[in-house]
C-alpha positions as CSV (number, residue, x, y, z in Angstrom):
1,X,36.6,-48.2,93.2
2,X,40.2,-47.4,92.3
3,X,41.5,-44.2,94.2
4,X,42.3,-41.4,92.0
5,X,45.2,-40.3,91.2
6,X,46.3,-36.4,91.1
7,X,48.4,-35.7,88.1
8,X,50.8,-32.9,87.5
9,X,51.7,-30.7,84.8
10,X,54.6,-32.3,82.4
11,X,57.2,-31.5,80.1
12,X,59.3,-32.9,77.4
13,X,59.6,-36.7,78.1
14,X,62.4,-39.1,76.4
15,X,61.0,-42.5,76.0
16,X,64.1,-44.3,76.8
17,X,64.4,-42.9,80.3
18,X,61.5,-44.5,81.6
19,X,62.8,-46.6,84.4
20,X,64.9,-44.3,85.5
21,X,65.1,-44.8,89.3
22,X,65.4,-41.6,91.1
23,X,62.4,-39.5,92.0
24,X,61.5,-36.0,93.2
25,X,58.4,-37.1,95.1
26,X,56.6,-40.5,95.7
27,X,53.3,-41.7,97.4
28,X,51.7,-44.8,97.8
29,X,48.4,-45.6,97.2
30,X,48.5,-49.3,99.5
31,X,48.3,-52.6,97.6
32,X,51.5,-52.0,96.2
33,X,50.4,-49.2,93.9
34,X,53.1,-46.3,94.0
35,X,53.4,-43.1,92.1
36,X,57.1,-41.6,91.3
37,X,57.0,-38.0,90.2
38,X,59.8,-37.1,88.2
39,X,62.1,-34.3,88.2
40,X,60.5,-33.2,85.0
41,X,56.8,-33.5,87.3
42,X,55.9,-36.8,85.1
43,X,54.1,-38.7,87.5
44,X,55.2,-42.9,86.9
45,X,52.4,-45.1,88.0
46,X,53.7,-48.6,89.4
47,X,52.0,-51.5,90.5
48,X,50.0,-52.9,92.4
49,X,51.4,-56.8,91.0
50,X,47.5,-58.2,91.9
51,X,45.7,-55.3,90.1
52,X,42.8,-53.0,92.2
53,X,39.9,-55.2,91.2
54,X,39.0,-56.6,94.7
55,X,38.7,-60.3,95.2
56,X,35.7,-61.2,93.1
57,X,35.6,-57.6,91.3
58,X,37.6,-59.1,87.8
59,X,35.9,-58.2,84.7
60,X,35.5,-61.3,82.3
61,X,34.9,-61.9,79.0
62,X,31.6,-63.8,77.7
63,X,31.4,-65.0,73.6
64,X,28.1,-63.2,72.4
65,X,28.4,-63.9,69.1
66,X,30.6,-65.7,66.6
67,X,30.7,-65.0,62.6
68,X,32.7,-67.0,60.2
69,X,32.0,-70.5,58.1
70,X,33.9,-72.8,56.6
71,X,30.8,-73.3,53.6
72,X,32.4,-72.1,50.3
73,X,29.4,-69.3,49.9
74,X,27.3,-67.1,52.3
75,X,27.7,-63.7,53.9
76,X,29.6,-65.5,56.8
77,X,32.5,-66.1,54.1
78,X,35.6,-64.6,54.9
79,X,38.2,-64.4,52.6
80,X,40.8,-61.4,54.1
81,X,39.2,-59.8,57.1
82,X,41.6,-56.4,57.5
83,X,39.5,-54.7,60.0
84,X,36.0,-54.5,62.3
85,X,34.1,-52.2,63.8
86,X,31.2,-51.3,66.2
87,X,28.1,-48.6,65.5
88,X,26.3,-47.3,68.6
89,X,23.9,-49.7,68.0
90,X,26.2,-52.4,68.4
91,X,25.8,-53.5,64.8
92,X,29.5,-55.0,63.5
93,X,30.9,-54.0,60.5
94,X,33.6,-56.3,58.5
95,X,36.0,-55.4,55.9
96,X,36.9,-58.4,53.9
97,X,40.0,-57.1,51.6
98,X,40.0,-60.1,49.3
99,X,36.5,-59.4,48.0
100,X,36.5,-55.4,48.7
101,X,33.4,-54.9,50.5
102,X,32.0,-53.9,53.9
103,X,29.9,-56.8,55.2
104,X,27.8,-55.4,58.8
105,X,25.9,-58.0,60.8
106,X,23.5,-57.4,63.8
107,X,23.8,-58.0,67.8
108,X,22.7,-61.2,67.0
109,X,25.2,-62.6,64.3
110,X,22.2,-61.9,61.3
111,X,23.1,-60.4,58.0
112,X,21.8,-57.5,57.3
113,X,23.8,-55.6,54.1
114,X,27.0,-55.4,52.5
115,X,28.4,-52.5,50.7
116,X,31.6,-51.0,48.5
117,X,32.6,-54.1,46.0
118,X,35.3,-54.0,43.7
119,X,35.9,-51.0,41.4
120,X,37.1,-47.3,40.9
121,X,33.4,-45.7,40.6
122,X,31.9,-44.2,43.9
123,X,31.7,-46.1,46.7
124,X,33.9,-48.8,45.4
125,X,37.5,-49.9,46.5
126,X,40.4,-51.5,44.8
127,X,42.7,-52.2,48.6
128,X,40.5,-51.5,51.3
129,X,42.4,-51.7,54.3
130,X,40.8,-49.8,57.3
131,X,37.9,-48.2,59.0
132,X,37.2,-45.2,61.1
133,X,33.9,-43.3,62.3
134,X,33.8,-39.8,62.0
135,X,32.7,-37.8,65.2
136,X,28.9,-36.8,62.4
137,X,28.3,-41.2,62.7
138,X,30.1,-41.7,59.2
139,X,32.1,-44.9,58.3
140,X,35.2,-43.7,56.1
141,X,37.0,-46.2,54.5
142,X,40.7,-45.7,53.4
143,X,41.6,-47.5,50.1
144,X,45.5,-47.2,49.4
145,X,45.4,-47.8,45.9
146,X,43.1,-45.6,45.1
147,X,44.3,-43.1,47.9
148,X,41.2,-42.3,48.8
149,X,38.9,-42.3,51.7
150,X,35.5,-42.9,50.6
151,X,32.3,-42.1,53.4
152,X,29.3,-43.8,54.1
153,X,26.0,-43.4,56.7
154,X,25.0,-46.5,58.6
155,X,22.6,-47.6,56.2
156,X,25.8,-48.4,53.8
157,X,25.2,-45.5,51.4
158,X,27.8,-43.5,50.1
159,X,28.1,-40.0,50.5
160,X,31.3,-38.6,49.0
161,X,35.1,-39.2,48.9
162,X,38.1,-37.1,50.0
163,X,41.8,-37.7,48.2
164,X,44.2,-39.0,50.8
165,X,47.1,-36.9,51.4
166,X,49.5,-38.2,53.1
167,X,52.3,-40.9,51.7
168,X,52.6,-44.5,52.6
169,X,51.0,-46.8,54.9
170,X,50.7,-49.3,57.5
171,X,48.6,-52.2,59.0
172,X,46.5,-51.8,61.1
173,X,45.9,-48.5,59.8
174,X,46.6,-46.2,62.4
175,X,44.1,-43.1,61.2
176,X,41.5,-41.7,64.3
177,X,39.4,-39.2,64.3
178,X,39.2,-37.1,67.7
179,X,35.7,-36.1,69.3
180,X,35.7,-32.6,67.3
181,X,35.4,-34.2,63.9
182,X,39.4,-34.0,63.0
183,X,41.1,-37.0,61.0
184,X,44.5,-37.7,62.4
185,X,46.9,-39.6,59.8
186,X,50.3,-41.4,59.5
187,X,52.8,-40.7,57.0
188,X,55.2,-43.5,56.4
189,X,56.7,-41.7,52.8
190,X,60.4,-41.9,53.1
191,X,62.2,-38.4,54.8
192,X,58.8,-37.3,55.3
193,X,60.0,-34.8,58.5
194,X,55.6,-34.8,59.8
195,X,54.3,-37.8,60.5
196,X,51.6,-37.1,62.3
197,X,49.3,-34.9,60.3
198,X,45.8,-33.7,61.3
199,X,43.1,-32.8,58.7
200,X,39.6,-30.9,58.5
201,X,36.6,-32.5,56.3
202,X,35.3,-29.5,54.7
203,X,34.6,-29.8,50.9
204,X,37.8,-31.4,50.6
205,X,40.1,-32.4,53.4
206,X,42.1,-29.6,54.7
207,X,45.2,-29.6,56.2
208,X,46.1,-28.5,59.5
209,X,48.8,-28.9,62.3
210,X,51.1,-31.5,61.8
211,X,53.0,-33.1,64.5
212,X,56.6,-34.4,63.7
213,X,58.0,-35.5,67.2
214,X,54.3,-37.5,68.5
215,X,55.2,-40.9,67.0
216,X,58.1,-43.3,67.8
217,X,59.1,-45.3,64.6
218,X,59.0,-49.0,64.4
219,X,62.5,-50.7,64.9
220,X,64.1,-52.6,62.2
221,X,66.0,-55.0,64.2
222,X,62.7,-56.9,64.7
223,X,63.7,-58.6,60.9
224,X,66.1,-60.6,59.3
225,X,67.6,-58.9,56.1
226,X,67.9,-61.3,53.8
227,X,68.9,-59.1,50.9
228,X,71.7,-59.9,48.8
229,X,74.5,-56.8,47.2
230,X,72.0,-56.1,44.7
231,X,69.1,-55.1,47.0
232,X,67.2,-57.8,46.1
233,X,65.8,-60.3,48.6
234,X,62.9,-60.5,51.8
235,X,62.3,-58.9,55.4
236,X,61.5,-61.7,57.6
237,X,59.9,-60.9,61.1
238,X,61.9,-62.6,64.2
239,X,59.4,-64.9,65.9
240,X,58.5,-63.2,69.4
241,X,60.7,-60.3,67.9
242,X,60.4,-56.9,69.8
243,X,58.9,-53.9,68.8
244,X,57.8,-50.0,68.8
245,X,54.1,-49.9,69.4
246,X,51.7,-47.3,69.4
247,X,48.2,-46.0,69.3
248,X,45.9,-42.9,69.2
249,X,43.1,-42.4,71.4
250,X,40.3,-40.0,71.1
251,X,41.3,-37.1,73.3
252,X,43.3,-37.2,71.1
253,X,46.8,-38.7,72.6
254,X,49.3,-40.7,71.6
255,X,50.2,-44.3,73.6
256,X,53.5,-45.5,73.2
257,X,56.1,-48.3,74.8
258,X,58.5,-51.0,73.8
259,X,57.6,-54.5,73.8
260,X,61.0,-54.7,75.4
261,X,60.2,-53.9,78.9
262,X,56.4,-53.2,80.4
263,X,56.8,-49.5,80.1
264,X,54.1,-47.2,78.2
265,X,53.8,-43.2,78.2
266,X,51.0,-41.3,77.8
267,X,52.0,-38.3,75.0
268,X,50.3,-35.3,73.8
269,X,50.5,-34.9,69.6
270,X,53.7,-32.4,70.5
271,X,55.4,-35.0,72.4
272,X,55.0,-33.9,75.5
273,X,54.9,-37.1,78.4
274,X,52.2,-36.3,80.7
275,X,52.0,-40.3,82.2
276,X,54.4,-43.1,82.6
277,X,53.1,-46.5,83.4
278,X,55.5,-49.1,84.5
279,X,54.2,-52.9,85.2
280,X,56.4,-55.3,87.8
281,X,56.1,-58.6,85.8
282,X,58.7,-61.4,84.2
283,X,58.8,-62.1,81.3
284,X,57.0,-65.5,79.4
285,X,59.2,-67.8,78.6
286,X,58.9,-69.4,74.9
287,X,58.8,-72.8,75.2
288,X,60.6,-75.2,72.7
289,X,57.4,-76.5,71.2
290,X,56.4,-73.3,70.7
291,X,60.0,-72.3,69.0
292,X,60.4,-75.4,67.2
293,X,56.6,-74.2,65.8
294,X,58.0,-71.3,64.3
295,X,61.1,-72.7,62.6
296,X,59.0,-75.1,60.9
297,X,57.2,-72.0,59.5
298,X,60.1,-70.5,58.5
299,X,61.3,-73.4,56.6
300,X,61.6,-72.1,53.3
301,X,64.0,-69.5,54.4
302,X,66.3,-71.4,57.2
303,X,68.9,-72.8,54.6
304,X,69.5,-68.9,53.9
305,X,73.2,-68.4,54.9
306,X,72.0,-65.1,56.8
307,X,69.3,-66.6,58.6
308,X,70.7,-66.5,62.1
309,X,68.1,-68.9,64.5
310,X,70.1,-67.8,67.5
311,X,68.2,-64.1,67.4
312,X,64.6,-65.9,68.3
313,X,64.4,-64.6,72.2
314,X,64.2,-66.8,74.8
315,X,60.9,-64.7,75.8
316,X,58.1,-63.3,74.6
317,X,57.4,-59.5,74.7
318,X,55.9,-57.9,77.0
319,X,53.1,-56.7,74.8
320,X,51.8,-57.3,71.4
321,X,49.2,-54.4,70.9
322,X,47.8,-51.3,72.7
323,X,43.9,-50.8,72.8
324,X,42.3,-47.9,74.4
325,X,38.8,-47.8,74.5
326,X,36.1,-45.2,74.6
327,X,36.1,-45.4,78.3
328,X,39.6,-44.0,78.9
329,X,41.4,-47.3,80.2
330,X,43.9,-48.6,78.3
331,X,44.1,-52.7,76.9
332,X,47.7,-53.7,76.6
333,X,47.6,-57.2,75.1
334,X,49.5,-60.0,76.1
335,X,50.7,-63.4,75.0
336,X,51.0,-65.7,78.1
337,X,52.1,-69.6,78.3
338,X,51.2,-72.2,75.9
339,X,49.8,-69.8,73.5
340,X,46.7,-68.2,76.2
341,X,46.2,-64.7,75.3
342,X,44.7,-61.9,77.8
343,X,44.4,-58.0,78.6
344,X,46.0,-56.2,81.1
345,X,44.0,-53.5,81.8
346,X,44.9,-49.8,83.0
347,X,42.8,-46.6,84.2
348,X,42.6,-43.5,82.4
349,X,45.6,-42.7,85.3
350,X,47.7,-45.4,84.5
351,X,46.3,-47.7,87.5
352,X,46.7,-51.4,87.1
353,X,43.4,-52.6,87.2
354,X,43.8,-56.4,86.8
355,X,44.0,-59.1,83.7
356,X,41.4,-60.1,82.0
357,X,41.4,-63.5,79.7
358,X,40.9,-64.0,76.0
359,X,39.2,-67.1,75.4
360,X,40.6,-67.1,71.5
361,X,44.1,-66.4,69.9
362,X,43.8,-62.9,68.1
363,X,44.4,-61.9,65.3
364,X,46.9,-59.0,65.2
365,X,45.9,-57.7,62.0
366,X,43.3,-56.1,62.7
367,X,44.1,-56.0,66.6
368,X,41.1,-56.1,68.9
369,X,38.4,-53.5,69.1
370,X,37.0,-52.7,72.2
371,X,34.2,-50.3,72.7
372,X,30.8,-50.3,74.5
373,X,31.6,-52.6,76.6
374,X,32.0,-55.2,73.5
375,X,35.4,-56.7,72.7
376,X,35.8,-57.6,68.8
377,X,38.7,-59.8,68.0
378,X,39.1,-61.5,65.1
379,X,40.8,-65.4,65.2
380,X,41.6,-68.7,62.8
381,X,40.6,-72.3,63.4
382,X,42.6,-74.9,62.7
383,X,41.8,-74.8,59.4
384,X,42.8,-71.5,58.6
385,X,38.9,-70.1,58.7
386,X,38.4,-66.8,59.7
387,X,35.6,-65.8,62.3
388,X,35.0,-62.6,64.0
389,X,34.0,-62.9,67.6
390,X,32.2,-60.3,69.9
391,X,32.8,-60.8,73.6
392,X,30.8,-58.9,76.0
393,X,32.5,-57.3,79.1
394,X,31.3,-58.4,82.1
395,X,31.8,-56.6,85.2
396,X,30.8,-57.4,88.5
């Protein structure tokens, strides 16, 4: 078992300090694990390189069940998967965009219902685009255009809808609720000064705290503007580009790094850094069959005269998404060599606990799920299919 580790009280934390080197207090835990506290008392949790799983002690991942087909009809049909999700009974639940329905499928891969379908009445969506279980064991599904979240029980029926209040949006949607029934949501409106907002279902949704300083904004150098005087013109992401990410757990807190170095903090909703969590690893190299790849996708935009190939890194970032789970620990995942994905996987105090494969490239959109000891990822074939996959975590 991985020793514990004694945290102390913490205050106002800037993000781009993380490495900073000097330290009021330090300890080491052996195997390389060390804990810096900072001046501020923010403890920074290092190492150890190997991970504490002992010898033998890795957890892996086993494929229990895979969903998807490449026959042009069948519940197994997946035109726009835009998110997944898990019931305590281990039942998975599929929101395909393209034909705006929830599709949920048992343990075992069988069909058992589909729900929502295309529409403005109750219960139906026009842009589905994600899914979140309230603390009561009710599926809410947010639909942007009709900027509304509209609830459901496990048997697929619907029981009411709330307007969404908040401006903007994002993929994956970002919205959790914490274990006392609150929504947390994201607005991404324009000069919007709060834009992390929590809410209260009652007979509408009512608004409570809002939390302006929890969030770190996505960077924009991650694109090429291709724009021309007028405005007019496309974003296009840098391949292997670097980026703010972030993620809300259930406590609820707010994870946070950038894919620029291996450094993540822990925040509460008011900004405060209680962890720092700093990994010694190099970088992945991107390899020229891997670049050459992703010129050839960008074809129809490399004669543009502002289309400067030199800004594709010579690595990949660090990390591509964060994933807690409902276990405390923290999934940060990774893109290796040759296209081999995996999870590095922390404690609930920031310990490195080891790496654990992914036998499929994810999708990033919707990023992996895991809960109950399941690990939902959603992947393409060579043929562009869609399939969901549900790994079961194995641990020694």
């Amino acid at each position: 078992m991985a020793p514990r580790l004694q945290l102390r009280p913490a205050v106002t934390f800037a993000l781009p300090i993380l490495l900073i080197a000097c330290s009021e207090g330090r300890s080491n835990l052996g195997s390389d694990m060390v804990i810096d506290t900072l001046p501020s008392g923010v403890p920074v949790v290092s190492g150890p390189v190997a991970g504490l799983w002992p010898s033998g002690g890795a957890w892996r991942l086993t494929e229990r069940v895979r969903l998807g087909s490449s026959d042009d009809t069948g519940p197994e049909l997946f035109g726009a998967v835009w998110d997944v999700e898990l019931d305590v009974y281990g039942r998975i639940y599929v929101l395909d965009r393209m034909v705006k329905e929830v599709r949920v499928f048992g343990q075992d891969g069988s069909f058992i219902r589909a729900f929502g379908g295309a529409g403005e009445g109750p219960g139906e969506f026009q842009d589905p685009f994600g899914l979140a279980w309230s603390a009561d064991g009710h599926l809410w599904v947010v639909d942007v255009r009709l900027s509304r979240y509209s609830v459901f029980d496990t048997s697929g029926a619907h029981l009411r809808e709330y307007r969404r209040r908040v401006g903007g949006y994002s993929w994956p949607w970002p919205g959790r609720f914490d274990e006392a029934g609150t929504l947390y949501e994201v607005s991404l409106a324009a000069g919007d000064p709060d834009p992390l907002v929590a809410f209260t279902p009652s007979d509408e949704l009512i608004r409570g705290d809002s939390f302006p300083n929890a969030l770190t904004r996505p960077e924009s150098t991650n694109f090429w503007d291709l724009r021309n005087e007028r405005g007019f013109g496309a974003f296009v992401p840098i391949p292997f580009g670097r980026s703010s990410e972030w993620v809300l757990d259930s406590e609820p807190a707010v994870w946070v790094g950038h894919s620029r170095d291996y450094s993540i903090a822990k925040r509460t909703l008011t900004g405060d850094t209680i962890l720092l969590m700093v990994r010694r690893t190099d970088a992945v190299a991107v390899s020229k069959r891997e670049r050459d790849r992703e010129i050839e996708r960008l074809d129809e935009y490399t004669s543009h005269p502002k289309m400067d190939l030199s800004r594709i890194p010579s690595t990949k970032p660090f990390f591509r998404r964060l994933i807690p789970d409902d276990d405390g620990n923290l999934w940060v995942l990774r893109e290796g060599r040759d296209e081999d994905w995996f999870f590095d996987v922390f404690n609930d105090e920031g310990a490195y606990l080891g790496a654990v494969d992914l036998p499929v490239t994810p999708s990033l959109i919707p990023p992996p799920l895991v809960r109950s000891g399941t690990v939902l990822v959603v992947t393409r074939d060579e043929f562009d299919v869609q399939y969901v996959v549900a790994f079961e975590i194995r641990r020694p």
